[in-house]
N, CA, C and O atoms as a MOPAC input file, in Angstrom:
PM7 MOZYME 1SCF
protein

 N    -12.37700 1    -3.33700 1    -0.82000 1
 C    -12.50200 1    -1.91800 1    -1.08200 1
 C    -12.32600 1    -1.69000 1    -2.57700 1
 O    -11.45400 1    -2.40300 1    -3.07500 1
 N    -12.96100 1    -0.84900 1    -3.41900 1
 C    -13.38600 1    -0.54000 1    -4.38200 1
 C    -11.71100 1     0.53900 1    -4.81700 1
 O    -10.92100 1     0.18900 1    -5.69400 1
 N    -11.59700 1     1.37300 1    -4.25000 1
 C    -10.25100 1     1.66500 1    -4.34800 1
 C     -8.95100 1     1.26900 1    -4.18400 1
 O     -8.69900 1     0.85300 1    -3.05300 1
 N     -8.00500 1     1.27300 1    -5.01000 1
 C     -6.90100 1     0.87400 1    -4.84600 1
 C     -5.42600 1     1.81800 1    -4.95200 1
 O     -5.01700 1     2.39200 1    -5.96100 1
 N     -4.86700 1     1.79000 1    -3.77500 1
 C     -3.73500 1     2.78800 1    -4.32500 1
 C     -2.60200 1     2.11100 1    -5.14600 1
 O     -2.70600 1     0.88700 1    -5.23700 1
 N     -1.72100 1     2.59200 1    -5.65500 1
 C     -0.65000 1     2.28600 1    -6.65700 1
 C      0.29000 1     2.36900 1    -6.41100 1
 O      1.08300 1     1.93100 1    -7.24500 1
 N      0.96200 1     3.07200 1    -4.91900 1
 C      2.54000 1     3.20800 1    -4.64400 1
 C      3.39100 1     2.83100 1    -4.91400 1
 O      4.36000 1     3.47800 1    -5.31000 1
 N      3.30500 1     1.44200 1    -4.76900 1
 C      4.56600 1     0.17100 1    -5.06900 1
 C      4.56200 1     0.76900 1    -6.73300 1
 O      5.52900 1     1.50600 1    -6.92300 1
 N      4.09100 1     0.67700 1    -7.38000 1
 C      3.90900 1     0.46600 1    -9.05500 1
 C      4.61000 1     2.05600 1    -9.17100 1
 O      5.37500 1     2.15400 1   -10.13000 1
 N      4.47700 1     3.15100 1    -8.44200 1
 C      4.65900 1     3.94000 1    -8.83200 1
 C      6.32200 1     4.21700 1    -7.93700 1
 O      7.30500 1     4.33600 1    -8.66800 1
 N      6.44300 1     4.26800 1    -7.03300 1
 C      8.07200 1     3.71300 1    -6.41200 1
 C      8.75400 1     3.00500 1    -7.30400 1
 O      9.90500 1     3.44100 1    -7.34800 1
 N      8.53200 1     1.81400 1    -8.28900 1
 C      9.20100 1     1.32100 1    -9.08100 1
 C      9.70800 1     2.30500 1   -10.08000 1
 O     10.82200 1     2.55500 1   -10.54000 1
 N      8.48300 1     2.78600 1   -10.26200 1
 C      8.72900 1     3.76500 1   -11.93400 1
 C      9.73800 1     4.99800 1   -11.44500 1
 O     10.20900 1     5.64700 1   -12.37800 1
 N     10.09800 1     5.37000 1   -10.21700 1
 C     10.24200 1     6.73400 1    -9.85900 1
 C     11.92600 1     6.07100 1    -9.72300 1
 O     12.95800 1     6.64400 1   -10.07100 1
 N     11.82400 1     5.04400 1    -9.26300 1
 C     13.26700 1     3.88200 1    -8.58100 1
 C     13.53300 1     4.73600 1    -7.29800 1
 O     14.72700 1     4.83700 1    -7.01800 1
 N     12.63900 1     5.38500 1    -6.44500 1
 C     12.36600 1     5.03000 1    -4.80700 1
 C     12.12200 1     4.20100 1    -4.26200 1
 O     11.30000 1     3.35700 1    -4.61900 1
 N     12.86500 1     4.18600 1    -3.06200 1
 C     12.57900 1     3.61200 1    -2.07800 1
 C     11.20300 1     3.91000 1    -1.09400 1
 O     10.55700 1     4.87100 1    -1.50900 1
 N     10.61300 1     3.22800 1     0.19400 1
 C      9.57400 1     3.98100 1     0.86900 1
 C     10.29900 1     4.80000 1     1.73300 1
 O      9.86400 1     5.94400 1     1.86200 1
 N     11.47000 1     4.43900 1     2.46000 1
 C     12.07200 1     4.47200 1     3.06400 1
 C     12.34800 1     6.37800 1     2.62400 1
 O     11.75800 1     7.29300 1     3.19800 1
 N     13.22300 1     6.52900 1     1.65900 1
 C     13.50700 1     7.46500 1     0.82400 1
 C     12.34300 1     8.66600 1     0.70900 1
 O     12.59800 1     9.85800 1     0.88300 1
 N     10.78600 1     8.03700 1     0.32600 1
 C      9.72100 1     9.13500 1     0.34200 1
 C      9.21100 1     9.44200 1     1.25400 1
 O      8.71500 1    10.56200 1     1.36900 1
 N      9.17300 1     8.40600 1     2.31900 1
 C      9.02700 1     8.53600 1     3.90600 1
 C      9.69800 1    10.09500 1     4.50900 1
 O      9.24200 1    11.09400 1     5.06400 1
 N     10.83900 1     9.69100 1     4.10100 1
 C     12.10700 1    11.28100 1     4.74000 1
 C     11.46900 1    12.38000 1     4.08400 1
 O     11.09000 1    13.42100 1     4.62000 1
 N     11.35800 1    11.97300 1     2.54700 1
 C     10.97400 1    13.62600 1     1.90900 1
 C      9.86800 1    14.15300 1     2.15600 1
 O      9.84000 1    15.38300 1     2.15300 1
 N      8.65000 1    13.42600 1     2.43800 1
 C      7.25600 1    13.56600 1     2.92600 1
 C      7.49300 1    14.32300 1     4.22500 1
 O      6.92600 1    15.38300 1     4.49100 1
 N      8.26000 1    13.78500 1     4.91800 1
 C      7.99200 1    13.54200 1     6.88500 1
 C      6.72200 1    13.63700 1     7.06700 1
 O      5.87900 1    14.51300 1     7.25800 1
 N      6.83600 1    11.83700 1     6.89400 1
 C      5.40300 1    11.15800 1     7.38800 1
 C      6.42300 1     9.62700 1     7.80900 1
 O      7.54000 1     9.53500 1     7.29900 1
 N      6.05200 1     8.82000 1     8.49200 1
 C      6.30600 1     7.29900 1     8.99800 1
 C      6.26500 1     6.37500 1     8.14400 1
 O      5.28100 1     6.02600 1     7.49300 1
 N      7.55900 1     5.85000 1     8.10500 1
 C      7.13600 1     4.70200 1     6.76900 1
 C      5.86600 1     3.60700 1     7.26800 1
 O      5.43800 1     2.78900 1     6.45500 1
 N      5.36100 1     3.67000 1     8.56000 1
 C      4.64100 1     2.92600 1     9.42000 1
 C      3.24700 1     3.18800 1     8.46100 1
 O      2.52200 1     2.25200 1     8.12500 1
 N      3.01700 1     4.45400 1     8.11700 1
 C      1.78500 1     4.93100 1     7.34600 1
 C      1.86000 1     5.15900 1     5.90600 1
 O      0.90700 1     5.43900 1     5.17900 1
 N      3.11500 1     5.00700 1     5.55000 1
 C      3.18400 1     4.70200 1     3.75100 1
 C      2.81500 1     3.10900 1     3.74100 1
 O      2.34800 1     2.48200 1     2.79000 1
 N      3.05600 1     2.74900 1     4.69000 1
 C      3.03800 1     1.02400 1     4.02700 1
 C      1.99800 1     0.57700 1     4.18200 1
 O      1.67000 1    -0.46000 1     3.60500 1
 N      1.06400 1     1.33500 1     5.12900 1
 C     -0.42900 1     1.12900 1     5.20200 1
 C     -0.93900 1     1.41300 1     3.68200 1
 O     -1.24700 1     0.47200 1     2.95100 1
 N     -1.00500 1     2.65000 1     3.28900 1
 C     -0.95900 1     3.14100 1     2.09000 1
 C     -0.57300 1     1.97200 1     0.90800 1
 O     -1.39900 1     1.44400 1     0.16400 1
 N      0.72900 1     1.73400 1     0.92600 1
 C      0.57600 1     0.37300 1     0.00200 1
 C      0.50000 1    -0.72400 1     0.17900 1
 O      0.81600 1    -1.47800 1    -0.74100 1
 N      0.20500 1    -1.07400 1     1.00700 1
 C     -0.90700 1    -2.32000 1     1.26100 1
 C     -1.84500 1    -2.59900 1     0.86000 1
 O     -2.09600 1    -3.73300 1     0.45100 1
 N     -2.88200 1    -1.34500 1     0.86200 1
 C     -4.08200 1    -1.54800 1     0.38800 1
 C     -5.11600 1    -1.27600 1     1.95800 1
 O     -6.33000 1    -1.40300 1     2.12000 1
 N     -4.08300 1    -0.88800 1     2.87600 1
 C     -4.89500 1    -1.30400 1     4.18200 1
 C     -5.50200 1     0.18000 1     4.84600 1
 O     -6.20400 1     0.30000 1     5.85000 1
 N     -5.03100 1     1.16200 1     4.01600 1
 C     -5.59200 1     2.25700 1     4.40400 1
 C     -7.43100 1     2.25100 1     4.37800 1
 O     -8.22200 1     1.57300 1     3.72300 1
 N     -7.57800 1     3.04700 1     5.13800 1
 C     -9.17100 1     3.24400 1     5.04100 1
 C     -9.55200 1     4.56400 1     4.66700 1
 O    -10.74000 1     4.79900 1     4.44700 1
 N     -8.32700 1     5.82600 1     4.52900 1
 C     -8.92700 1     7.27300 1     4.45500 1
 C     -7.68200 1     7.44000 1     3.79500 1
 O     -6.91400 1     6.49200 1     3.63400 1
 N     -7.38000 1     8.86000 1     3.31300 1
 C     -6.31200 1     9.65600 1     3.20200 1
 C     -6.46800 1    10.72800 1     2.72700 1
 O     -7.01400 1    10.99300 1     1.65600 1
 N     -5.82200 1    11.70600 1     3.77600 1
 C     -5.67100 1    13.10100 1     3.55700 1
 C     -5.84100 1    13.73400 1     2.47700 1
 O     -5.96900 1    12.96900 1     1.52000 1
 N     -5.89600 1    14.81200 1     2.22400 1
 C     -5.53300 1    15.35800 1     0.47100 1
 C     -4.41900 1    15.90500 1     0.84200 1
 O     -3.68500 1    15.71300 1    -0.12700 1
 N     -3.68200 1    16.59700 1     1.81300 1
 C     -2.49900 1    17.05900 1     2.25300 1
 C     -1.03600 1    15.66500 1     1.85900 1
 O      0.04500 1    15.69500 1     1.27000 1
 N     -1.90700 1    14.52900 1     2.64600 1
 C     -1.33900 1    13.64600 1     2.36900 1
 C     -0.84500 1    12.73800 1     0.51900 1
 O      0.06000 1    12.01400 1     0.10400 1
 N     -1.64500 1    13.15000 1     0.16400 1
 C     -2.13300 1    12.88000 1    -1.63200 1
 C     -1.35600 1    14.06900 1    -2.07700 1
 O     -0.39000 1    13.64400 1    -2.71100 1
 N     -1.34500 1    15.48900 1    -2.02500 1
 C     -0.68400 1    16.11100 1    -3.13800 1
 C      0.96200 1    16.21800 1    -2.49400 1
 O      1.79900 1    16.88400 1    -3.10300 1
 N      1.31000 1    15.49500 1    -1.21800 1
 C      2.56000 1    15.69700 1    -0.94900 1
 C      3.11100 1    13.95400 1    -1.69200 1
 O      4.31000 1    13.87200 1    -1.95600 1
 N      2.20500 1    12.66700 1    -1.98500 1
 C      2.74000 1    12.07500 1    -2.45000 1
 C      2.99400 1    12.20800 1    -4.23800 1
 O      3.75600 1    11.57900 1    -4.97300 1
 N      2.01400 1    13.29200 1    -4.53000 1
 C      2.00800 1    13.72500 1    -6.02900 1
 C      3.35900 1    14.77500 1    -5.97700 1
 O      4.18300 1    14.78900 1    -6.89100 1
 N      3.44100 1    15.48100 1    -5.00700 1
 C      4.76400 1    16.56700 1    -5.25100 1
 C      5.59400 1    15.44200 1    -5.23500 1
 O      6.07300 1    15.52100 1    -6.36700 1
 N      6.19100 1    14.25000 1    -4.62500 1
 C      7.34700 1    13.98000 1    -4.50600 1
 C      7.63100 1    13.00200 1    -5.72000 1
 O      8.61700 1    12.98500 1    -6.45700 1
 N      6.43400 1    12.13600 1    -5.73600 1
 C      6.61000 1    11.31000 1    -7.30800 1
 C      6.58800 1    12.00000 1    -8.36000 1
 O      7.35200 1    11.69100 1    -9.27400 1
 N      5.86500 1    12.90700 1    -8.46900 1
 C      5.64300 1    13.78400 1   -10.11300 1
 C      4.71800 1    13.09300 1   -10.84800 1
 O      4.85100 1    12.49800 1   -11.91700 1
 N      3.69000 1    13.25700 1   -10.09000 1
 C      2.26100 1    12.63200 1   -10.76800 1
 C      1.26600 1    13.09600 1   -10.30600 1
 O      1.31900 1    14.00400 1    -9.47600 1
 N     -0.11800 1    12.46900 1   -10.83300 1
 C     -0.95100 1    12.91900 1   -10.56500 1
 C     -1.98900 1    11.99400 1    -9.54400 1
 O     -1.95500 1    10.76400 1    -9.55900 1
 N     -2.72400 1    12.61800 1    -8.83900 1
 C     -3.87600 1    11.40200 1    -8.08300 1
 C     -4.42600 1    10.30900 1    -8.90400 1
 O     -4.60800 1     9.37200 1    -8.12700 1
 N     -4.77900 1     9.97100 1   -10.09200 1
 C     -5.11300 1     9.50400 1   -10.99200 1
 C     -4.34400 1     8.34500 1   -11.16900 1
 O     -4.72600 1     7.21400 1   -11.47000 1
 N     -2.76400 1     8.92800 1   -10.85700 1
 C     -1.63900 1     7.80600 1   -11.04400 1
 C     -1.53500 1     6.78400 1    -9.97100 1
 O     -1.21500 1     5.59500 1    -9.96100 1
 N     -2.03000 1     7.90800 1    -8.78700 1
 C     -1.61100 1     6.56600 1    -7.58600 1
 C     -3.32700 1     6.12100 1    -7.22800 1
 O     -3.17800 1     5.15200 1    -6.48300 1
 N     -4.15100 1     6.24200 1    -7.31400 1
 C     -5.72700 1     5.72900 1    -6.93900 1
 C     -6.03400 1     5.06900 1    -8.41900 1
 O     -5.67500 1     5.44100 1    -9.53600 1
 N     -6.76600 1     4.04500 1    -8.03700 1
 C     -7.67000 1     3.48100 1    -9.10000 1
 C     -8.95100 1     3.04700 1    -8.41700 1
 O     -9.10600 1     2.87400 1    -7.20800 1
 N    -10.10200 1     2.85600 1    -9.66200 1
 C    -11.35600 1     2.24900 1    -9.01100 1
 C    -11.87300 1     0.89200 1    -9.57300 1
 O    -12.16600 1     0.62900 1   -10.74000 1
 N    -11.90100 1     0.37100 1    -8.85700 1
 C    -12.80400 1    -0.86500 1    -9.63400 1
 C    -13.81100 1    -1.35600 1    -8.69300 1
 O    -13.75800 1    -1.29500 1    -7.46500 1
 N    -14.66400 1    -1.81300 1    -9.37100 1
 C    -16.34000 1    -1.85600 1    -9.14400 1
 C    -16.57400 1    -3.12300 1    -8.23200 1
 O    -16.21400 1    -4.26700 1    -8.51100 1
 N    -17.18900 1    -2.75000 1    -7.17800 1
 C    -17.20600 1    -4.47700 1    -6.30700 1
 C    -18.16100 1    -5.57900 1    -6.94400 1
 O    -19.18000 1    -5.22000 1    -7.53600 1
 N    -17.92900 1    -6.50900 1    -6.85700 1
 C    -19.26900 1    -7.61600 1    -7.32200 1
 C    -20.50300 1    -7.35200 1    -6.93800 1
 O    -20.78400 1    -7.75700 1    -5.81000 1
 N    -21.42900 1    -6.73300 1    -7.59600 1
 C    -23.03500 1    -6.58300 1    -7.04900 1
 C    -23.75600 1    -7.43400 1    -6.49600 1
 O    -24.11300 1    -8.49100 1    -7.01600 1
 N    -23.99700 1    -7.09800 1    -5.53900 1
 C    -24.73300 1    -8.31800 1    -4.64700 1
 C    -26.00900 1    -8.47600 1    -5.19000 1
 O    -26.85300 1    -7.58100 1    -5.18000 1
 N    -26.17400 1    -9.58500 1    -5.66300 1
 C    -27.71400 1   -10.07200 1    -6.18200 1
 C    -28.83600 1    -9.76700 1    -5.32800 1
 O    -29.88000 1    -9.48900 1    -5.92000 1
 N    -28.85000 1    -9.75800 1    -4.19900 1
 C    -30.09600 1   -10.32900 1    -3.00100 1
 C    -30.87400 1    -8.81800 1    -3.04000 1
 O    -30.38800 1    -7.79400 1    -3.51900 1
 N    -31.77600 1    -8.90700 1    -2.61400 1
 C    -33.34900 1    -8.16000 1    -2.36200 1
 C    -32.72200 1    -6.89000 1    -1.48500 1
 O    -33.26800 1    -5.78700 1    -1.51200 1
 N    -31.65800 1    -7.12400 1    -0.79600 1
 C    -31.08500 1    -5.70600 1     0.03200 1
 C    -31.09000 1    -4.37200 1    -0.81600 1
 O    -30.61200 1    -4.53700 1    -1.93800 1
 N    -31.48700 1    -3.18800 1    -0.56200 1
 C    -30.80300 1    -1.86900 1    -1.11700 1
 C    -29.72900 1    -0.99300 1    -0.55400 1
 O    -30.16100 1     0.07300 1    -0.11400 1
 N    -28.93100 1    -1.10500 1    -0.49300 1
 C    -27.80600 1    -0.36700 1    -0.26900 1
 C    -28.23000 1     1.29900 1     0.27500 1
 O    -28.74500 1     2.12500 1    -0.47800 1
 N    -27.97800 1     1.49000 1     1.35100 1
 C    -28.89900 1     2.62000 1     2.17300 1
 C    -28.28700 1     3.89300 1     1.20000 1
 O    -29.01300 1     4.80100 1     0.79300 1
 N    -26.86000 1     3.80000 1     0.90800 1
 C    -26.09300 1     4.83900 1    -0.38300 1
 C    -27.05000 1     4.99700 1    -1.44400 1
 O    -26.79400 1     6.08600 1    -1.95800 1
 N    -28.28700 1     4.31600 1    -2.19300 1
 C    -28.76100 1     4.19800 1    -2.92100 1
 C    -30.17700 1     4.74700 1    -3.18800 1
 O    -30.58900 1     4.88500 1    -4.34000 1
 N    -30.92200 1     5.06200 1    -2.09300 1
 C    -31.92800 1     5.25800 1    -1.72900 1
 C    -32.03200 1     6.61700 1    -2.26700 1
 O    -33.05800 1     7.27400 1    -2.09200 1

């Protein structure tokens, strides 16, 4: 996946726990840790500006993008068309 979230990196900087933003959120640490894993597949915006209210940041801070390896071969990507 082309996106990446930042939690861990940003829990360090904040010196939270998940455990800790889990309570202040009330959300499951079961679904923060998806979140920093990397294993999420979606997320809320409800979910996003309640992890920006509690860290004190911005979306910017916890998402990043980086570009997948372009597949060489003759396929077009149906997104592309």
């Amino acid at each position: 996946m082309a996106i990446n979230v930042n939690l861990d990196m940003m829990l360090v900087k904040r010196k939270m726990s998940l455990t800790e933003l889990a309570e202040r959120m009330d959300i499951t640490i079961t679904n923060l840790s998806i979140l920093k894993t990397g294993k999420a597949r979606a997320i809320r915006f409800s979910t996003l500006e309640a992890l920006c209210r509690e860290l004190h940041c911005q979306p910017g801070d916890l998402l990043d993008y980086t570009a997948d390896t372009p597949d060489h071969g003759n396929n077009i990507d149906s997104h592309t068309r």
